[in-house]
PDB file with one MODEL, atoms N, CA, C and O in Angstrom:
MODEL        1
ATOM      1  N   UNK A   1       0.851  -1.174   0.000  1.00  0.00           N
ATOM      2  CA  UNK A   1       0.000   0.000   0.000  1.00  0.00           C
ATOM      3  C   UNK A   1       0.899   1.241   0.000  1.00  0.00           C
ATOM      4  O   UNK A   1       1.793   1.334   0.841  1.00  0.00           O
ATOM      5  N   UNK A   2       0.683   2.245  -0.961  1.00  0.00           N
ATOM      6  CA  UNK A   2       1.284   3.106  -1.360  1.00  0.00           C
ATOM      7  C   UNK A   2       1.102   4.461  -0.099  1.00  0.00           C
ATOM      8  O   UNK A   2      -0.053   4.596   0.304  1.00  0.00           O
ATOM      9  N   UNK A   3       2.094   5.361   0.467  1.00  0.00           N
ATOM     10  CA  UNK A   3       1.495   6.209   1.171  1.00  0.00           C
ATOM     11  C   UNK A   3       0.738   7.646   0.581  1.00  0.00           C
ATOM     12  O   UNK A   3       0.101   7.605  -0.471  1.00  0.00           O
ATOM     13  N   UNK A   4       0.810   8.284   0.980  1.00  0.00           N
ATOM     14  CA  UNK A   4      -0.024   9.680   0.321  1.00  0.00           C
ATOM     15  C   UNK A   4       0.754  10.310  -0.206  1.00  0.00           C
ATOM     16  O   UNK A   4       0.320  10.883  -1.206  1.00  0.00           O
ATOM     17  N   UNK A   5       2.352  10.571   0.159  1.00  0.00           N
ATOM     18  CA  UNK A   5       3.795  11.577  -0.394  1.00  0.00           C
ATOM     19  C   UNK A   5       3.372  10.289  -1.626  1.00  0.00           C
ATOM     20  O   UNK A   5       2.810  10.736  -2.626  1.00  0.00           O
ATOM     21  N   UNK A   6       3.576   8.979  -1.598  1.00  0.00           N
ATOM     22  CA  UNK A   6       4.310   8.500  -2.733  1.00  0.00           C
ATOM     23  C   UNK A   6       3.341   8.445  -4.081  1.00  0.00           C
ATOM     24  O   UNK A   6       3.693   8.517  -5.258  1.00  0.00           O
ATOM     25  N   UNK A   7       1.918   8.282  -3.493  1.00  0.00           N
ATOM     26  CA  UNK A   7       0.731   8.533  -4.275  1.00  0.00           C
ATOM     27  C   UNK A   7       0.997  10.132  -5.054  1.00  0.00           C
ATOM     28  O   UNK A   7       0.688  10.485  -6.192  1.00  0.00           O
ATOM     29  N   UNK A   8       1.597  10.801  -4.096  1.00  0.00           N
ATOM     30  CA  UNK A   8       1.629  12.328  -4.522  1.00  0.00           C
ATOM     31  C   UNK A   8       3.312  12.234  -6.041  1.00  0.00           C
ATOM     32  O   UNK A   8       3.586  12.549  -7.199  1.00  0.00           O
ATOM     33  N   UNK A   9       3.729  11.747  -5.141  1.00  0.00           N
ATOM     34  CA  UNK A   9       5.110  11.447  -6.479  1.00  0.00           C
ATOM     35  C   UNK A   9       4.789  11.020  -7.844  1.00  0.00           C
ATOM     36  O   UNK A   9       4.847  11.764  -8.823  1.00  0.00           O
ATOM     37  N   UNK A  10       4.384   9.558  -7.864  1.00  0.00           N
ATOM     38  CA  UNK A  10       3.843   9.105  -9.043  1.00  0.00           C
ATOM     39  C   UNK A  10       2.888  10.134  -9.727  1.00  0.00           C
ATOM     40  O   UNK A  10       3.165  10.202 -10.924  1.00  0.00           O
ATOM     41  N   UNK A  11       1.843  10.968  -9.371  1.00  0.00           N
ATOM     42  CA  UNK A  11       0.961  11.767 -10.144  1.00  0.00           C
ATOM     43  C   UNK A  11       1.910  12.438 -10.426  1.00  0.00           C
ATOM     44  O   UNK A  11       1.761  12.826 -11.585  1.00  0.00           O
ATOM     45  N   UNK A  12       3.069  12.894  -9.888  1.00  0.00           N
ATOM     46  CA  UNK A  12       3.911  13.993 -10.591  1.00  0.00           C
ATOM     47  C   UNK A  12       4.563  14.033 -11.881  1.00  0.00           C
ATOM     48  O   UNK A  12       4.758  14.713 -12.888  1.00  0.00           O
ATOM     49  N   UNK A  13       4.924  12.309 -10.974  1.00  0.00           N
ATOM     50  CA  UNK A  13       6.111  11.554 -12.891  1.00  0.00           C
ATOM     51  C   UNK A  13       5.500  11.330 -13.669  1.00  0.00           C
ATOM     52  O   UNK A  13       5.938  11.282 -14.818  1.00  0.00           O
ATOM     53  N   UNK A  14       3.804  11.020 -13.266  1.00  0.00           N
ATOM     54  CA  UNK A  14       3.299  10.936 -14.711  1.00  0.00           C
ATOM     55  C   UNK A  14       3.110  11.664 -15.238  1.00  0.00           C
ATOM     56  O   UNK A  14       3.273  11.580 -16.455  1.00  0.00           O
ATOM     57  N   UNK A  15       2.579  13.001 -14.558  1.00  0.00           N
ATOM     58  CA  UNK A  15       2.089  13.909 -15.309  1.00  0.00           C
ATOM     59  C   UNK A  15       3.368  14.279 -16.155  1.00  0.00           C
ATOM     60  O   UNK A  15       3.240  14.391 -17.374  1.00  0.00           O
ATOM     61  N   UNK A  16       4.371  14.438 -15.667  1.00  0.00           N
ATOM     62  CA  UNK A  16       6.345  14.899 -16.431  1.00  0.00           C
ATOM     63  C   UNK A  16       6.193  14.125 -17.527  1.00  0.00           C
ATOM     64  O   UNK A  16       6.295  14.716 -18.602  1.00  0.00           O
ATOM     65  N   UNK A  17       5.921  12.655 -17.555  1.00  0.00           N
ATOM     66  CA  UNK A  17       5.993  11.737 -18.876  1.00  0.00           C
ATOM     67  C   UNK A  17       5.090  12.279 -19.951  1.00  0.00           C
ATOM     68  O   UNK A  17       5.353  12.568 -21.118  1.00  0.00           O
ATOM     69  N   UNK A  18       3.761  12.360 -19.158  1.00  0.00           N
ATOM     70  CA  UNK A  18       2.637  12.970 -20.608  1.00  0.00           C
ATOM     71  C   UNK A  18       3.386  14.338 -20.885  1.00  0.00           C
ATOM     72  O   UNK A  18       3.481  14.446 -22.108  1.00  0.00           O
ATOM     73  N   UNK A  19       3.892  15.303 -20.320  1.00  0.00           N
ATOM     74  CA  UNK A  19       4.119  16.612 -20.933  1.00  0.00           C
ATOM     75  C   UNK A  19       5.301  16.300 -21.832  1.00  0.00           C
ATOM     76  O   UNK A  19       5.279  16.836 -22.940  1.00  0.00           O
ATOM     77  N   UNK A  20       6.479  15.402 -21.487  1.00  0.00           N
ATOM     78  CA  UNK A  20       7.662  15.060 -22.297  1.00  0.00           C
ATOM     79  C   UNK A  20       7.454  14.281 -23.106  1.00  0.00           C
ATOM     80  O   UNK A  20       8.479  13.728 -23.505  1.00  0.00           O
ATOM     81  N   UNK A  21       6.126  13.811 -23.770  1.00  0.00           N
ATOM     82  CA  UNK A  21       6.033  12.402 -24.919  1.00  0.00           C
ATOM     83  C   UNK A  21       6.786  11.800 -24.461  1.00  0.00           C
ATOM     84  O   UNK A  21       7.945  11.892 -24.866  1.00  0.00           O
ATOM     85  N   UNK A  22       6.449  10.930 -23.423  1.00  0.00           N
ATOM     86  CA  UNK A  22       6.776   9.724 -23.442  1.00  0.00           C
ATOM     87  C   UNK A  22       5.752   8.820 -23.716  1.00  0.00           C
ATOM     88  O   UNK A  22       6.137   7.652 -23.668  1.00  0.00           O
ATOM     89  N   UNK A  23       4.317   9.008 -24.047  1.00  0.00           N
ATOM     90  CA  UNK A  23       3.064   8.157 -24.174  1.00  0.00           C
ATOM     91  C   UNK A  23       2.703   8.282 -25.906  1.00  0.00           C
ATOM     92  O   UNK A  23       1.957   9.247 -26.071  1.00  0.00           O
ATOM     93  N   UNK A  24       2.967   7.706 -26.982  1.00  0.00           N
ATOM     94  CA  UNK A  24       3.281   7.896 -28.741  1.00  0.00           C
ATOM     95  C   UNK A  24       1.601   7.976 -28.960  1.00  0.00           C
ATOM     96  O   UNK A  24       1.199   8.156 -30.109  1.00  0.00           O
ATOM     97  N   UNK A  25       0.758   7.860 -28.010  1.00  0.00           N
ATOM     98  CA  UNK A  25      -0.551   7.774 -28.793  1.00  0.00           C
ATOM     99  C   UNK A  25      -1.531   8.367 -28.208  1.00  0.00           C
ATOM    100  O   UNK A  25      -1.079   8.961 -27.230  1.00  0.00           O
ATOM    101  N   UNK A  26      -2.679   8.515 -28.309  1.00  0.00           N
ATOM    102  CA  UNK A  26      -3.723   9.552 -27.622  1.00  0.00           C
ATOM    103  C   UNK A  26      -4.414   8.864 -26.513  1.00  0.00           C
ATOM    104  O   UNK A  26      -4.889   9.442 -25.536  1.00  0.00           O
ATOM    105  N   UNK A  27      -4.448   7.164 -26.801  1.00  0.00           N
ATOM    106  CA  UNK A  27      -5.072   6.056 -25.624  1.00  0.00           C
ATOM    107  C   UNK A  27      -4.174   6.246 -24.676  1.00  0.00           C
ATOM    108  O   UNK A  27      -4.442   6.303 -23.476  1.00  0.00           O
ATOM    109  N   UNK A  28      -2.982   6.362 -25.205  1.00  0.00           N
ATOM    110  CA  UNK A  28      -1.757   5.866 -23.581  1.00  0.00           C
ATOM    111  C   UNK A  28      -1.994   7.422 -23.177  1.00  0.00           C
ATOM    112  O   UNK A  28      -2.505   7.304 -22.063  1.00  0.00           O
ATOM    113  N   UNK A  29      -1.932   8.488 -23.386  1.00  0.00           N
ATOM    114  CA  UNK A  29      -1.883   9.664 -23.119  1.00  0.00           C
ATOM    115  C   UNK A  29      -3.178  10.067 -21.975  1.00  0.00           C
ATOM    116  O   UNK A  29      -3.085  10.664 -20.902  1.00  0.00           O
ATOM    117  N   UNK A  30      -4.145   9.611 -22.520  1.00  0.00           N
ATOM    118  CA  UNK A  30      -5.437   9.835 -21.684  1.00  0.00           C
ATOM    119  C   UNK A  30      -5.378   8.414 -20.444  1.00  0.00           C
ATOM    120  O   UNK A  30      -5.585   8.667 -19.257  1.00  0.00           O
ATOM    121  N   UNK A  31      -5.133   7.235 -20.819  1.00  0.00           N
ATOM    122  CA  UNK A  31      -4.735   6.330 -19.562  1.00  0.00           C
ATOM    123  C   UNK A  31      -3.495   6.700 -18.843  1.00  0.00           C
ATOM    124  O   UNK A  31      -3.239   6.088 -17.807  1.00  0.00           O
ATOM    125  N   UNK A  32      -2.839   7.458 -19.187  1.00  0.00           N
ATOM    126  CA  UNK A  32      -1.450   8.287 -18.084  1.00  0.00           C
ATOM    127  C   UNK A  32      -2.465   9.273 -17.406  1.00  0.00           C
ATOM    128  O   UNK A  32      -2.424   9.419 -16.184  1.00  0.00           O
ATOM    129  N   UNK A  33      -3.214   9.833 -18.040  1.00  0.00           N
ATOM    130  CA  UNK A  33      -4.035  11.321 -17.389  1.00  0.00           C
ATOM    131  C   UNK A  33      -4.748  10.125 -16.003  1.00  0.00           C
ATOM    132  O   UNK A  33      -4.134   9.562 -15.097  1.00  0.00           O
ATOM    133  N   UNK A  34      -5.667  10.101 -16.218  1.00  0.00           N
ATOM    134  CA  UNK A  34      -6.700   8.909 -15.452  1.00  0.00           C
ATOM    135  C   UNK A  34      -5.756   7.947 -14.104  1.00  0.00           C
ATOM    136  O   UNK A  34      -6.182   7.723 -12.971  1.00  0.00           O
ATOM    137  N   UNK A  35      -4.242   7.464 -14.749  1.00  0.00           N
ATOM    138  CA  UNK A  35      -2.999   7.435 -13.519  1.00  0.00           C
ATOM    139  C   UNK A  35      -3.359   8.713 -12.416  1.00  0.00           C
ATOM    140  O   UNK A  35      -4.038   8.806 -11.393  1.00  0.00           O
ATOM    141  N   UNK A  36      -2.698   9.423 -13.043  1.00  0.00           N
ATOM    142  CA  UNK A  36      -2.611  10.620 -12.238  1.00  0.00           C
ATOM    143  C   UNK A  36      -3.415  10.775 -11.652  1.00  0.00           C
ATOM    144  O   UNK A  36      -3.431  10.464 -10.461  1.00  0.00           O
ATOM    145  N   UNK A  37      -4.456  11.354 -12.312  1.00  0.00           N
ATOM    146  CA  UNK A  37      -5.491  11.672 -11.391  1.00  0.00           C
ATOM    147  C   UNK A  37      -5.976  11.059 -10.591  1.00  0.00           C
ATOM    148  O   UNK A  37      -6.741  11.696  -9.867  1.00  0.00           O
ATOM    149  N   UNK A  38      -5.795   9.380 -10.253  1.00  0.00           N
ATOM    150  CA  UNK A  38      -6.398   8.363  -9.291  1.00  0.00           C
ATOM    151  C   UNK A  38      -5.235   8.851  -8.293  1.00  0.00           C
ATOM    152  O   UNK A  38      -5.377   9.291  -7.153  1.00  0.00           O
ATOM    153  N   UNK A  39      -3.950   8.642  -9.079  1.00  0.00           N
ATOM    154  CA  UNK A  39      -3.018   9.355  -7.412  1.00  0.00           C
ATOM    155  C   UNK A  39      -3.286  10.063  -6.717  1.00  0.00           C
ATOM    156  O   UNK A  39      -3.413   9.821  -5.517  1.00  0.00           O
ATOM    157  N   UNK A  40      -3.508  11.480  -7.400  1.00  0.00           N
ATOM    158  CA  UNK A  40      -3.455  12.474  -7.047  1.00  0.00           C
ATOM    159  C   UNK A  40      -4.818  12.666  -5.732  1.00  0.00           C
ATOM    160  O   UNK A  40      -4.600  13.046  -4.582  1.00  0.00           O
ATOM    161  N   UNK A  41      -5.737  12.414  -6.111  1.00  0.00           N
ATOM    162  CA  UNK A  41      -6.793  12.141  -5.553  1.00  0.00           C
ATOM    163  C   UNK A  41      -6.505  11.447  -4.260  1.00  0.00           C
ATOM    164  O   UNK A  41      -6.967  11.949  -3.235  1.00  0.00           O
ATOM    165  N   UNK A  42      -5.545   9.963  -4.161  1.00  0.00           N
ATOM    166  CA  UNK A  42      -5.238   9.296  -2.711  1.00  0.00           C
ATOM    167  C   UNK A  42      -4.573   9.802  -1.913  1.00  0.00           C
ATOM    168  O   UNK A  42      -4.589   9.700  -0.686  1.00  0.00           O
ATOM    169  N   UNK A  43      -3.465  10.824  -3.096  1.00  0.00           N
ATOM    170  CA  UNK A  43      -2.796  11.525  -2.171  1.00  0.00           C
ATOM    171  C   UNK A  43      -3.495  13.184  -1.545  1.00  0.00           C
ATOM    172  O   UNK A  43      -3.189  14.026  -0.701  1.00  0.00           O
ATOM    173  N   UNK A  44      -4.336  13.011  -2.339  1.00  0.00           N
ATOM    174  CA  UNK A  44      -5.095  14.677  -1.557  1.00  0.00           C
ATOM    175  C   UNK A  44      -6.096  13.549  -0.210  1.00  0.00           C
ATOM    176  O   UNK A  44      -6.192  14.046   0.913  1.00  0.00           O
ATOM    177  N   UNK A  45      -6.573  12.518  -0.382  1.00  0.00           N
ATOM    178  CA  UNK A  45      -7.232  12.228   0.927  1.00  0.00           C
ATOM    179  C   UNK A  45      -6.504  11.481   1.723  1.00  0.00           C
ATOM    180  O   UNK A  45      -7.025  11.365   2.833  1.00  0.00           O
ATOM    181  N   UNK A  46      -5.258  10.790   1.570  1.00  0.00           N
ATOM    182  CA  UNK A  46      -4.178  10.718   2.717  1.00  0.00           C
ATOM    183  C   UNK A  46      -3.687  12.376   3.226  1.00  0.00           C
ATOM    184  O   UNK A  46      -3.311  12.489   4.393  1.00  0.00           O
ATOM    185  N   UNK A  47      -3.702  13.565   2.378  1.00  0.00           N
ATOM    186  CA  UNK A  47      -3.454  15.314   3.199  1.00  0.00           C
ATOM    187  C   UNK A  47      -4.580  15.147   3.982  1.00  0.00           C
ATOM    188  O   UNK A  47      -4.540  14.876   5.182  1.00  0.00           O
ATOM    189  N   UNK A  48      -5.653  15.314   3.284  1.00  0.00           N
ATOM    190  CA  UNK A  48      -6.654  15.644   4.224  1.00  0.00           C
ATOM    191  C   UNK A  48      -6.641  14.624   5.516  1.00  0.00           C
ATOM    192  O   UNK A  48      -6.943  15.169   6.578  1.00  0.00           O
ATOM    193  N   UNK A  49      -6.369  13.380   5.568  1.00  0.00           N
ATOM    194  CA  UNK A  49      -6.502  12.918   6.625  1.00  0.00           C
ATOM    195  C   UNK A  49      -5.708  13.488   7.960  1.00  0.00           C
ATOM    196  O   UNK A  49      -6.053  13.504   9.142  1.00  0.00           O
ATOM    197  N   UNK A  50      -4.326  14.020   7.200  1.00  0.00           N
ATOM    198  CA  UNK A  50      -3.966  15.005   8.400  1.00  0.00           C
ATOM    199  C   UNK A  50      -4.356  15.682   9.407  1.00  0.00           C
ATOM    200  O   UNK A  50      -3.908  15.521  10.542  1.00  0.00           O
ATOM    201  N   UNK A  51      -5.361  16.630   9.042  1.00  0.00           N
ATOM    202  CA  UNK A  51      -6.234  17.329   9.322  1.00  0.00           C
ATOM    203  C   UNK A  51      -7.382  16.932  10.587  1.00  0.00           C
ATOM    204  O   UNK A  51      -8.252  17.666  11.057  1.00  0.00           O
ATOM    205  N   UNK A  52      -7.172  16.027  10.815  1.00  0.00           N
ATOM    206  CA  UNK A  52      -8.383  15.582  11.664  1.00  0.00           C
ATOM    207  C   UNK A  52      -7.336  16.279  13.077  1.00  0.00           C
ATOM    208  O   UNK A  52      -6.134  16.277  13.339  1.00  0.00           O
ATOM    209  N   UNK A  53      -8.838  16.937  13.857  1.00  0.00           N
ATOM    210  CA  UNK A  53      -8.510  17.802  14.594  1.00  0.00           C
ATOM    211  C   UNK A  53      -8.397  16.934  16.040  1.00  0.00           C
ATOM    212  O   UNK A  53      -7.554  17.466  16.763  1.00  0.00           O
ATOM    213  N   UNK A  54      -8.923  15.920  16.568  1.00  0.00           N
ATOM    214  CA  UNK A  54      -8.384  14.749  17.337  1.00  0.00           C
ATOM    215  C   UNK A  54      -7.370  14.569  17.460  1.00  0.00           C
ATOM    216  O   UNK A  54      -6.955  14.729  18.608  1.00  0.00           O
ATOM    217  N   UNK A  55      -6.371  14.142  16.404  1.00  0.00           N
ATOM    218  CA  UNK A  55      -4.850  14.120  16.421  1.00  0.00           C
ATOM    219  C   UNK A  55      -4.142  14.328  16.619  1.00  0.00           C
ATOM    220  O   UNK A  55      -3.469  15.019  15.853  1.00  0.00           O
ATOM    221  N   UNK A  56      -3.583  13.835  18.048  1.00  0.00           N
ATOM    222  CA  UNK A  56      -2.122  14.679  18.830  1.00  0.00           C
ATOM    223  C   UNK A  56      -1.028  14.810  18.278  1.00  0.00           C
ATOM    224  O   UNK A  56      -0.374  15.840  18.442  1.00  0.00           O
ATOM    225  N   UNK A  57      -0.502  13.578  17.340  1.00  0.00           N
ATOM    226  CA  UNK A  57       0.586  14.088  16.478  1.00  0.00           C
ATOM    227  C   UNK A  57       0.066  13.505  14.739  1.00  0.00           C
ATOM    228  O   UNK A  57      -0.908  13.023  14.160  1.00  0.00           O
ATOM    229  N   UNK A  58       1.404  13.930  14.494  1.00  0.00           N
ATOM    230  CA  UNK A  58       1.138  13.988  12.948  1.00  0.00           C
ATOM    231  C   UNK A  58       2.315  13.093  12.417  1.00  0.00           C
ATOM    232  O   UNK A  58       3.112  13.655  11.665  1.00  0.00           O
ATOM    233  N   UNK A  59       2.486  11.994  12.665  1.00  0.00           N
ATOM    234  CA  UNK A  59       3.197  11.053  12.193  1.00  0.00           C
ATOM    235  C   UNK A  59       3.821  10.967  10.494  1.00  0.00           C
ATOM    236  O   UNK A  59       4.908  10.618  10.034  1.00  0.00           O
ATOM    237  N   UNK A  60       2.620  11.439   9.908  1.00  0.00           N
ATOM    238  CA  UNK A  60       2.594  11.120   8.452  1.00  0.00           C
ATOM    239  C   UNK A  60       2.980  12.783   7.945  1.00  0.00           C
ATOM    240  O   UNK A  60       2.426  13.067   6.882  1.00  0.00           O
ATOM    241  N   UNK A  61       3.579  13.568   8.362  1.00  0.00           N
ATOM    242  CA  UNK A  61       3.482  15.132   8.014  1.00  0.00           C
ATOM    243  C   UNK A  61       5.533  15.470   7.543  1.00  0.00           C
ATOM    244  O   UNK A  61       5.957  16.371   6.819  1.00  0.00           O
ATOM    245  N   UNK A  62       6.249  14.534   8.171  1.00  0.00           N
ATOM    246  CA  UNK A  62       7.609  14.178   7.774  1.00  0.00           C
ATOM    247  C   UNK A  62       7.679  14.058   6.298  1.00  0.00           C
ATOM    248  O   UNK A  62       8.023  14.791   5.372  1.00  0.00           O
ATOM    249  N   UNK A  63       7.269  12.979   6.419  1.00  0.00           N
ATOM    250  CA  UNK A  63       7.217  12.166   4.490  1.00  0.00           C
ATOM    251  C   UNK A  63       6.371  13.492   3.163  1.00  0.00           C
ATOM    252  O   UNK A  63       6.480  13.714   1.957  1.00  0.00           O
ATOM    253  N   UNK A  64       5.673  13.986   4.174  1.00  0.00           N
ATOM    254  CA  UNK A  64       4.829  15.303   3.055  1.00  0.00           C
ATOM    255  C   UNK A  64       5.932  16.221   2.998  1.00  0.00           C
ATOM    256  O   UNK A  64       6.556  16.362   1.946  1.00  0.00           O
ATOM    257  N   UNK A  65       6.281  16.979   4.236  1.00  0.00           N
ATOM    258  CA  UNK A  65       7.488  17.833   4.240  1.00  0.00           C
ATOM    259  C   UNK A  65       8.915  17.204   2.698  1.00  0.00           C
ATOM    260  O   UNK A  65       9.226  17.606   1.577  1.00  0.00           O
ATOM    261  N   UNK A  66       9.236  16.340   3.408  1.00  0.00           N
ATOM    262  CA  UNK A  66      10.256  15.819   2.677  1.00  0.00           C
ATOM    263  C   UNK A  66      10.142  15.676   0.750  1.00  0.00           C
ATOM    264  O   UNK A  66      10.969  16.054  -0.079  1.00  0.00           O
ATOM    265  N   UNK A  67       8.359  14.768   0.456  1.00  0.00           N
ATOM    266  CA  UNK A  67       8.057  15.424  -0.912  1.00  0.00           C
ATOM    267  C   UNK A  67       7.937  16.341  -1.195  1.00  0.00           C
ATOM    268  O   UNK A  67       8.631  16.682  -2.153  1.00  0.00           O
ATOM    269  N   UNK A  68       7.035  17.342  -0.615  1.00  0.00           N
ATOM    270  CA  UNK A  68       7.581  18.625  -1.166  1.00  0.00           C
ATOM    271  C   UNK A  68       8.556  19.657  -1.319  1.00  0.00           C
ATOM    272  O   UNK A  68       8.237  20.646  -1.978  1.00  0.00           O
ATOM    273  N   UNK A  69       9.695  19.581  -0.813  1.00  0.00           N
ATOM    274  CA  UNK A  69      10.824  19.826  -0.708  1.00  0.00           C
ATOM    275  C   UNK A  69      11.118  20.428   0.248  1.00  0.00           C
ATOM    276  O   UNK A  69      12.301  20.764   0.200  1.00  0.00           O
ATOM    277  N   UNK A  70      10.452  20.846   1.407  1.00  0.00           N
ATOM    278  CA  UNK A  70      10.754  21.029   2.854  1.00  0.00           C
ATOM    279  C   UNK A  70      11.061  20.421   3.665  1.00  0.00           C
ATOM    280  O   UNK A  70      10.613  19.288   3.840  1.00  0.00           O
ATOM    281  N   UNK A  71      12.160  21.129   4.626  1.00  0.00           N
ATOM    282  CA  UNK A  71      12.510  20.021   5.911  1.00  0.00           C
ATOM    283  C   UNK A  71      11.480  19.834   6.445  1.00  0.00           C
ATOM    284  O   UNK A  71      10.360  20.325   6.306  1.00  0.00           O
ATOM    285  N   UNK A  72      12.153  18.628   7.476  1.00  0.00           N
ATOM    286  CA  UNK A  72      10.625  17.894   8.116  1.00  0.00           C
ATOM    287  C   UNK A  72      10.150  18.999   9.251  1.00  0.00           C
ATOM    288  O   UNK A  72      10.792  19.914   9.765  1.00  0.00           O
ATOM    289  N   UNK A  73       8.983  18.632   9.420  1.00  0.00           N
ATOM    290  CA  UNK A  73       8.634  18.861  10.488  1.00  0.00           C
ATOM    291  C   UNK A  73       7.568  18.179  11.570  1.00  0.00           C
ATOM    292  O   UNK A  73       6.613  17.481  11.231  1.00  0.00           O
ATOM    293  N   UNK A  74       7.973  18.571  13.143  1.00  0.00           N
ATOM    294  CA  UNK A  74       7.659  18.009  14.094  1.00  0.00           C
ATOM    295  C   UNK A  74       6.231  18.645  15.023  1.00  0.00           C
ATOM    296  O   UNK A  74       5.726  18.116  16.013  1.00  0.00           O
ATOM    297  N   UNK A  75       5.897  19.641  14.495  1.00  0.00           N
ATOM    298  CA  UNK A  75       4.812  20.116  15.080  1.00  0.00           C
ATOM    299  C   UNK A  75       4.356  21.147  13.844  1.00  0.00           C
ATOM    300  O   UNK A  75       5.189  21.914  13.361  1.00  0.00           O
ATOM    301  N   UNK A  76       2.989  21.112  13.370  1.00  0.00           N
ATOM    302  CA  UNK A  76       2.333  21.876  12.165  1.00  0.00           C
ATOM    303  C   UNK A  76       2.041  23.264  12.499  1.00  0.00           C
ATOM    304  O   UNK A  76       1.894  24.086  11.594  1.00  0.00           O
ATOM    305  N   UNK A  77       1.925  23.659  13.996  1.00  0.00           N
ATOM    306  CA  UNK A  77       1.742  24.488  14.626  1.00  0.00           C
ATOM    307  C   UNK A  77       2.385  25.391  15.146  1.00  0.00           C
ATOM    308  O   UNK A  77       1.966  26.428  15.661  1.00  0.00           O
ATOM    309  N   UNK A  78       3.898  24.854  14.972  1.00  0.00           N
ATOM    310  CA  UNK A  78       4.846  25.542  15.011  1.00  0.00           C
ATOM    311  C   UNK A  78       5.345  26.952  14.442  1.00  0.00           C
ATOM    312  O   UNK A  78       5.233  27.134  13.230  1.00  0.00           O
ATOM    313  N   UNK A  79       5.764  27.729  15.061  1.00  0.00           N
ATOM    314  CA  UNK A  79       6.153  29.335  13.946  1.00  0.00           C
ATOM    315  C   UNK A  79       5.101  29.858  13.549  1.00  0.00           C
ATOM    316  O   UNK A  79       5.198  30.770  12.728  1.00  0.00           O
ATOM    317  N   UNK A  80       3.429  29.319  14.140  1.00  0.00           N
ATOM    318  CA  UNK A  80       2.138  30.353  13.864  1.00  0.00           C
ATOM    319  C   UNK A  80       1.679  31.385  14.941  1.00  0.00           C
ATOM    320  O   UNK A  80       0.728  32.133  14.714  1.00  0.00           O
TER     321      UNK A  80
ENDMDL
END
């Protein structure tokens, strides 16, 4: 089972492949789109699961930091 950063990665590379032709035909092109977008989607409701306001820590907020190119972090609340 894939996590939400890595769900978030793959929608990225695919989307990089469809913009660089790497898909020669209009079927593979639209089944790369339909990739993505199923990622993209697990990885927006693994973010949102963050969010739940119950949650003393944020275990899964490292691995997001780190895909998006920020250091990690240990409290979301921090520096507000």
């Amino acid at each position: 089972m894939a996590t939400g950063p890595e769900h978030y990665m793959v929608a990225e590379r695919t989307l990089d492949e469809v913009v660089s032709g790497v898909y020669p035909d209009d079927q593979q092109v639209t089944w790369a789109l339909a990739k993505a977008q199923v990622h993209a989607t697990l990885a927006l409701a693994a973010a949102t699961a963050l969010l739940v306001p119950e949650q003393d820590t944020y275990p899964d907020l490292n691995p997001w930091s780190a895909v998006m190119g920020r250091s990690a972090v240990t409290d979301p609340g921090a520096g507000s």
